[in-house]
N, CA, C and O atoms as CSV, one atom per row, in Angstrom:
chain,resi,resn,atom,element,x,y,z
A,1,UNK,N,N,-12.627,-2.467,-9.538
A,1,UNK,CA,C,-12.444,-3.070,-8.237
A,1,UNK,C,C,-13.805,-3.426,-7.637
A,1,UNK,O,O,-14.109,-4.324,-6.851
A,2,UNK,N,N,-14.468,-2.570,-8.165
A,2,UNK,CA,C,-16.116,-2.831,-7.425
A,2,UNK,C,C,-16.564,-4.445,-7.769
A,2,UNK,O,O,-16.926,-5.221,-6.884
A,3,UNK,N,N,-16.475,-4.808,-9.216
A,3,UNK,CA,C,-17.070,-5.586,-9.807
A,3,UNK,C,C,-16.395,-6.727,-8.958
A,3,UNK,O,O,-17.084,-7.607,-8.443
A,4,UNK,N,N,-14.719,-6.677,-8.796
A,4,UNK,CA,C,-14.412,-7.973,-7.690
A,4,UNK,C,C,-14.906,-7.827,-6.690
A,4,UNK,O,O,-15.229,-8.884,-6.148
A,5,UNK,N,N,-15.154,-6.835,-6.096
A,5,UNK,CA,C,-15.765,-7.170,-4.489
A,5,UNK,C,C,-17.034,-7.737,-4.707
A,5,UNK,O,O,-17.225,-8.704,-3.969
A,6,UNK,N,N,-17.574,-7.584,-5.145
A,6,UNK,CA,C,-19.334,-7.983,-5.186
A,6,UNK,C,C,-19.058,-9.195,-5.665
A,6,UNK,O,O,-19.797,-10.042,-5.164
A,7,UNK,N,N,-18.048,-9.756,-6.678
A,7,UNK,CA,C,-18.003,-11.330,-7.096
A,7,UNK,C,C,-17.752,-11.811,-5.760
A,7,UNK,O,O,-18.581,-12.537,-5.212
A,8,UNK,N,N,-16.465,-11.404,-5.072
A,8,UNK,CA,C,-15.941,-12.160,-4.014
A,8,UNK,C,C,-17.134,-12.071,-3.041
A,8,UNK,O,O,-17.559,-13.156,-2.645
A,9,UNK,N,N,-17.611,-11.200,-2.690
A,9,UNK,CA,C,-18.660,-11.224,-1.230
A,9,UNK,C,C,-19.789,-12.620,-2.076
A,9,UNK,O,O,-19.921,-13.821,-1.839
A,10,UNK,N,N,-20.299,-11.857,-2.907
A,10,UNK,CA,C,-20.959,-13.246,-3.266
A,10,UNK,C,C,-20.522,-14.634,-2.644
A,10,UNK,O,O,-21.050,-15.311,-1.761
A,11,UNK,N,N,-19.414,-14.825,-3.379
A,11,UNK,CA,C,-18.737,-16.068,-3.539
A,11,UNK,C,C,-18.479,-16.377,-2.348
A,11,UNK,O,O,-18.217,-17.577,-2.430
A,12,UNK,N,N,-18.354,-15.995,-0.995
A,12,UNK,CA,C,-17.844,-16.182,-0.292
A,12,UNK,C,C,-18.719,-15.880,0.907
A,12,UNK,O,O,-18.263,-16.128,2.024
A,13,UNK,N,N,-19.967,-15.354,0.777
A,13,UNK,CA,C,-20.809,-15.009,1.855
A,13,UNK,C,C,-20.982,-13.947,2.660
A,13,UNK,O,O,-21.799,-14.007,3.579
A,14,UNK,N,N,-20.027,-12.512,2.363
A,14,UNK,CA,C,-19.818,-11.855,3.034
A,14,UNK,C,C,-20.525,-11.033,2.676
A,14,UNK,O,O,-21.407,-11.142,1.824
A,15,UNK,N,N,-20.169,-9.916,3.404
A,15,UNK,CA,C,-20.854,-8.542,3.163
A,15,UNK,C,C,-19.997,-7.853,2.596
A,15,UNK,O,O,-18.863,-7.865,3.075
A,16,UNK,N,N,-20.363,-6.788,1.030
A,16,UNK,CA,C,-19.098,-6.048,0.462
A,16,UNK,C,C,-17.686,-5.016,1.301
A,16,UNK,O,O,-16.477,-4.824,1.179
A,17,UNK,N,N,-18.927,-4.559,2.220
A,17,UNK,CA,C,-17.607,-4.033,3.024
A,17,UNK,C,C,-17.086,-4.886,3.851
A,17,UNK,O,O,-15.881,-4.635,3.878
A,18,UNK,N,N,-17.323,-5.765,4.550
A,18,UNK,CA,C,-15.879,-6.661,5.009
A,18,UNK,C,C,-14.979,-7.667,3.889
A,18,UNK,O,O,-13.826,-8.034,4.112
A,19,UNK,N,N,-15.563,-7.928,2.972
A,19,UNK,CA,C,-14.575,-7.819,1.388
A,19,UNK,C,C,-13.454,-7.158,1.035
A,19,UNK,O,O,-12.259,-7.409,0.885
A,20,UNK,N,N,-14.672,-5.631,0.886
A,20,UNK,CA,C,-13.481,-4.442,0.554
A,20,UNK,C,C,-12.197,-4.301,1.487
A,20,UNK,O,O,-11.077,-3.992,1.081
A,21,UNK,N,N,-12.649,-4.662,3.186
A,21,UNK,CA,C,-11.582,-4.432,4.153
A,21,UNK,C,C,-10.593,-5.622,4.040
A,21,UNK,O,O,-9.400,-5.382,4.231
A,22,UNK,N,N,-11.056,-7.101,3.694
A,22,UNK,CA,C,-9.873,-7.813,3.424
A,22,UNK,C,C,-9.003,-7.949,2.314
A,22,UNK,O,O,-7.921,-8.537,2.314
A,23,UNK,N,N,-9.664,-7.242,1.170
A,23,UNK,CA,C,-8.968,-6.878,-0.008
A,23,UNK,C,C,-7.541,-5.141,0.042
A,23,UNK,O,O,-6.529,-4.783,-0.561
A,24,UNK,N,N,-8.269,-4.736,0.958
A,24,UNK,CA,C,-7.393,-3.458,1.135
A,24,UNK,C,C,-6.422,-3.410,2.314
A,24,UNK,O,O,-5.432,-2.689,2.440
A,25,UNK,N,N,-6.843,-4.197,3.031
A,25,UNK,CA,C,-5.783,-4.900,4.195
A,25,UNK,C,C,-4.447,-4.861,3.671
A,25,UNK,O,O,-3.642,-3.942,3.819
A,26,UNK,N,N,-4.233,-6.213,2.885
A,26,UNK,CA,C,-3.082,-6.401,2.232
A,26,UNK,C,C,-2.070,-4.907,2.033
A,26,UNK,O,O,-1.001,-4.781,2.631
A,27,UNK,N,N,-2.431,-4.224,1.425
A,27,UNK,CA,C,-2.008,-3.008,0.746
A,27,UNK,C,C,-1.888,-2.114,1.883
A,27,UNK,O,O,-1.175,-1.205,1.457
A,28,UNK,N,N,-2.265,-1.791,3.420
A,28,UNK,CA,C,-2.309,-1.298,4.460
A,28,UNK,C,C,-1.112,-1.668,4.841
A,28,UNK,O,O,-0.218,-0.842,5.017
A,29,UNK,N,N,-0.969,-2.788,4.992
A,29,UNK,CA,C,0.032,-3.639,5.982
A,29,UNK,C,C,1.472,-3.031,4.904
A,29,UNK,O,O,2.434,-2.419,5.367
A,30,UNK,N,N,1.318,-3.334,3.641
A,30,UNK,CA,C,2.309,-2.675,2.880
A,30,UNK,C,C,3.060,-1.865,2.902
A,30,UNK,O,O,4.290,-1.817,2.931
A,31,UNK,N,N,1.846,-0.801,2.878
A,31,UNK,CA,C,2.221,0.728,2.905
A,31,UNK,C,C,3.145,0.967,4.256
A,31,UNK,O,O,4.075,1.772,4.319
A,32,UNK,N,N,2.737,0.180,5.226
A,32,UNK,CA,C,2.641,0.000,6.556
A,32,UNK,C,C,4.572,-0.283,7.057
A,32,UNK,O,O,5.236,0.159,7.994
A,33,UNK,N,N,4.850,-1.044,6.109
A,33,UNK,CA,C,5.951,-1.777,6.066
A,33,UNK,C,C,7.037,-1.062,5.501
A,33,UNK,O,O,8.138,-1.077,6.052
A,34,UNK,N,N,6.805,-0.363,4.329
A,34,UNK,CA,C,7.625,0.720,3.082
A,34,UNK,C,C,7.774,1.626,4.093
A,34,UNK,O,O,8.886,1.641,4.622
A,35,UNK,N,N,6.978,2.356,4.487
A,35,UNK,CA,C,7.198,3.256,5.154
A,35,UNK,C,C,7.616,3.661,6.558
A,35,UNK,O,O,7.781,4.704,7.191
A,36,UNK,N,N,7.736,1.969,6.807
A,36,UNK,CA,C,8.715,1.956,8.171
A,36,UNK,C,C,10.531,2.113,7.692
A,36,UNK,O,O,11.465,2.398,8.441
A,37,UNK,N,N,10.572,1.817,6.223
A,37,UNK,CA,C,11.763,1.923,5.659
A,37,UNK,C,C,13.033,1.233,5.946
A,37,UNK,O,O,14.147,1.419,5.457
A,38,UNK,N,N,12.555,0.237,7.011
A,38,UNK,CA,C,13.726,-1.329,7.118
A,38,UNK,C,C,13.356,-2.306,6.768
A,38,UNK,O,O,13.057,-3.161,7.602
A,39,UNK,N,N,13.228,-2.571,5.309
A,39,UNK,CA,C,13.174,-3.806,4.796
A,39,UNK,C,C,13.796,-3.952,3.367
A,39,UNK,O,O,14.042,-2.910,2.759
A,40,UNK,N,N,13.994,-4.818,2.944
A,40,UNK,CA,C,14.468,-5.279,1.610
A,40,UNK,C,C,13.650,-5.293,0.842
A,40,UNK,O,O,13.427,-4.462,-0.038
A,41,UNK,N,N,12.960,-6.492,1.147
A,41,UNK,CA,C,11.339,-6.479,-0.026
A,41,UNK,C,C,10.370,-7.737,0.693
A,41,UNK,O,O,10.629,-8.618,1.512
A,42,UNK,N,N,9.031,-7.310,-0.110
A,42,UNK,CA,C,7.909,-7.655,0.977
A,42,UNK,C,C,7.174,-8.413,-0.375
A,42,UNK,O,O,6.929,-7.742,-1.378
A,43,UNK,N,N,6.905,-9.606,-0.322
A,43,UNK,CA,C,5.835,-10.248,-0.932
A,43,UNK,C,C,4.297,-10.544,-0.594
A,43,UNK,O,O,3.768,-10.925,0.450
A,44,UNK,N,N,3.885,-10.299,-1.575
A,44,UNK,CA,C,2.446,-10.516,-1.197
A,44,UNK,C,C,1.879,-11.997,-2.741
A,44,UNK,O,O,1.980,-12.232,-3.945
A,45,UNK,N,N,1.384,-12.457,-1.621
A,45,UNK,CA,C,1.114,-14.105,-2.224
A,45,UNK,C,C,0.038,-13.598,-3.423
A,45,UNK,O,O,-1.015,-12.965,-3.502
A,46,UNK,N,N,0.968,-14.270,-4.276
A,46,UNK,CA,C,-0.105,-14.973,-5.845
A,46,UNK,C,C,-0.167,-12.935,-6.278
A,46,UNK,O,O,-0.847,-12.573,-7.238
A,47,UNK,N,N,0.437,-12.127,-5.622
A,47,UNK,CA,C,0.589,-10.783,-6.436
A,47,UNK,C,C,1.963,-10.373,-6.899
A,47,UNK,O,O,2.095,-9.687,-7.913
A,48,UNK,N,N,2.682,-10.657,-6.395
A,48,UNK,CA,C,4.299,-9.867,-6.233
A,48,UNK,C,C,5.233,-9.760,-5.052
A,48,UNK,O,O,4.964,-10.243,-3.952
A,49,UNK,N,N,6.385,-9.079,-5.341
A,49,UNK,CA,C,7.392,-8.878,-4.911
A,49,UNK,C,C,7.620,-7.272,-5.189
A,49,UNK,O,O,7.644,-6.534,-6.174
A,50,UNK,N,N,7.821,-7.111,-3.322
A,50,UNK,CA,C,7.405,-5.406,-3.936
A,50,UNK,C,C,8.797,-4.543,-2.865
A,50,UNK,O,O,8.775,-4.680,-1.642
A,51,UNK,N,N,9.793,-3.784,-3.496
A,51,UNK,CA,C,10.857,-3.402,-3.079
A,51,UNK,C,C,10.626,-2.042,-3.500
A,51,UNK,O,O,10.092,-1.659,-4.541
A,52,UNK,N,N,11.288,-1.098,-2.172
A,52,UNK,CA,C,11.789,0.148,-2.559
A,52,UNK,C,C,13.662,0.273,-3.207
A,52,UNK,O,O,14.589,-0.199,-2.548
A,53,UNK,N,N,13.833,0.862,-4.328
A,53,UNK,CA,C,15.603,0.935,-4.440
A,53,UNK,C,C,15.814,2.102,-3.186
A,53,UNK,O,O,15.144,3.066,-2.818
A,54,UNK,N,N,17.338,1.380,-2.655
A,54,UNK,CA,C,17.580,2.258,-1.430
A,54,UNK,C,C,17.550,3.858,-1.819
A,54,UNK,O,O,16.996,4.657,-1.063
A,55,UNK,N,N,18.164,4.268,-3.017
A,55,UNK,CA,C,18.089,5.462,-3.367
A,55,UNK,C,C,16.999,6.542,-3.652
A,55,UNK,O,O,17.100,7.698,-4.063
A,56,UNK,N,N,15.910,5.771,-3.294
A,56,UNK,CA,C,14.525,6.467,-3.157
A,56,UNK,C,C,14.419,6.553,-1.678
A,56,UNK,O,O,13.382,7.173,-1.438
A,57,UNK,N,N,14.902,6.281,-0.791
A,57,UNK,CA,C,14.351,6.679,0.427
A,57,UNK,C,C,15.240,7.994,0.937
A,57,UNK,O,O,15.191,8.426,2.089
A,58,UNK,N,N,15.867,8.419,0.125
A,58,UNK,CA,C,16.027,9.807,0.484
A,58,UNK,C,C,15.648,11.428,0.127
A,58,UNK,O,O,15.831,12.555,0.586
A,59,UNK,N,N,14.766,10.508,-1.407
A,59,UNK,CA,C,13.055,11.277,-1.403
A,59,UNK,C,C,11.734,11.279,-0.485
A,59,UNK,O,O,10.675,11.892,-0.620
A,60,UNK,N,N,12.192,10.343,0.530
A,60,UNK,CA,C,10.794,10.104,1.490
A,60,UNK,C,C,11.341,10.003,3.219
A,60,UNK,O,O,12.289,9.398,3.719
A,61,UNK,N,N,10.609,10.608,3.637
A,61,UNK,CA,C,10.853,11.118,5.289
A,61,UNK,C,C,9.451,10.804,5.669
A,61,UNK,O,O,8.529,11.429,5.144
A,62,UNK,N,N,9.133,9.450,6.950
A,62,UNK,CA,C,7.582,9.193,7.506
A,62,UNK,C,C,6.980,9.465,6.418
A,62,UNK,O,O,6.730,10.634,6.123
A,63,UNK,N,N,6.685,8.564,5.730
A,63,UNK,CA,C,6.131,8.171,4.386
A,63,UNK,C,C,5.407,9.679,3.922
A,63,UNK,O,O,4.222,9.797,3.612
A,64,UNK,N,N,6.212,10.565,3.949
A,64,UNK,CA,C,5.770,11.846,2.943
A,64,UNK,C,C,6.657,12.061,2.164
A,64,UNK,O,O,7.784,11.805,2.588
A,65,UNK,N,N,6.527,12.679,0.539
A,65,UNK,CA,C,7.648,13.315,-0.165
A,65,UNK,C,C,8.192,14.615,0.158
A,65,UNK,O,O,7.511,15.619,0.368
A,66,UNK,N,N,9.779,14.528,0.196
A,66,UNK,CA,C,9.971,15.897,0.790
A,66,UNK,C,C,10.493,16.521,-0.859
A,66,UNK,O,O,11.172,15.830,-1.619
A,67,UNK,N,N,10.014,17.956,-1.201
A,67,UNK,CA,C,10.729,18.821,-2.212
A,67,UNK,C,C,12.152,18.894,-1.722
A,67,UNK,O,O,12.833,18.567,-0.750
A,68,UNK,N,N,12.250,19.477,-2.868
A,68,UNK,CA,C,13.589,19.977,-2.572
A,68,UNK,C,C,13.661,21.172,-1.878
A,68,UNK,O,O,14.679,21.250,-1.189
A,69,UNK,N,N,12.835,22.244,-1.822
A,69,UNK,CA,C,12.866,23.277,-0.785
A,69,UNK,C,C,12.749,22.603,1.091
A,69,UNK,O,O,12.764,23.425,2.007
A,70,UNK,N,N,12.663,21.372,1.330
A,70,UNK,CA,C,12.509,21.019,2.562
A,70,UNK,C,C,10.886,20.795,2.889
A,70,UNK,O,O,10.502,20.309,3.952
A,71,UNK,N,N,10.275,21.087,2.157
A,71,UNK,CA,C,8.727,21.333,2.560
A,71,UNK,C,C,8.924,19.876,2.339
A,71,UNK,O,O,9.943,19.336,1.909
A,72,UNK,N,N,7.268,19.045,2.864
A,72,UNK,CA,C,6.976,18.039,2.568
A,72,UNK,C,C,5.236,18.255,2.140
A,72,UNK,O,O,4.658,19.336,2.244
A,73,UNK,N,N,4.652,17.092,1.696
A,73,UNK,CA,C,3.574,16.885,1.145
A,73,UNK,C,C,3.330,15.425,0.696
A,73,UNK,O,O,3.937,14.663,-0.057
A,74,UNK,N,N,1.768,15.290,1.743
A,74,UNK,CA,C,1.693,13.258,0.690
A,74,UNK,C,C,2.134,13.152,-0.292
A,74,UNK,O,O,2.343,14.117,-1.026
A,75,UNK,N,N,2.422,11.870,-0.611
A,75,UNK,CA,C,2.530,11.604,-1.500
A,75,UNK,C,C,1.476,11.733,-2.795
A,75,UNK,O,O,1.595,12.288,-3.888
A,76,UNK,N,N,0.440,11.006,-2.206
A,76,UNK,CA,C,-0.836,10.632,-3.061
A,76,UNK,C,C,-1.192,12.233,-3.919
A,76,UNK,O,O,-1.556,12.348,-5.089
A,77,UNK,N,N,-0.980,13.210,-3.040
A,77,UNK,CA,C,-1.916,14.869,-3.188
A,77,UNK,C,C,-0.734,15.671,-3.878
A,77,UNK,O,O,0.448,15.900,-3.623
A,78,UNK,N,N,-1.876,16.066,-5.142
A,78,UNK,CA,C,-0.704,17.266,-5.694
A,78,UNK,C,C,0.138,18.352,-5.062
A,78,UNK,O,O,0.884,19.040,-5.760
């Protein structure tokens, strides 16, 4: 990912970190969206088409995974 940001800032005049922030944007707004958990599916241009199946959102409560004991924990963290 590094190697695109530094092409793109190049290419484009910027500075790597406001690069990195319009490259990770996208994926914010995403996460942003999934985890509001009313939508069908969300495209993102020239990448995909990106859907949760309804039957996964009753593994996820405010975008955390819940166990099966009731506990919850990010997702991302073991």
């Amino acid at each position: 990912m590094d190697k695109l940001i530094k092409k793109l800032a190049k290419k484009y005049k910027l500075s790597e970190f406001k690069t990195e922030l319009i490259i990770k944007s996208q994926f914010s707004l995403l996460k942003n969206i999934i985890e509001g958990g009313d939508f069908e599916s969300t495209r993102i241009k020239h990448l995909g088409m990106f859907t949760v199946k309804k039957n996964r959102f009753k593994y996820y409560k405010n975008g955390r995974r819940r166990k099966e004991g009731g506990s919850s924990k990010d997702v991302g963290n073991p």
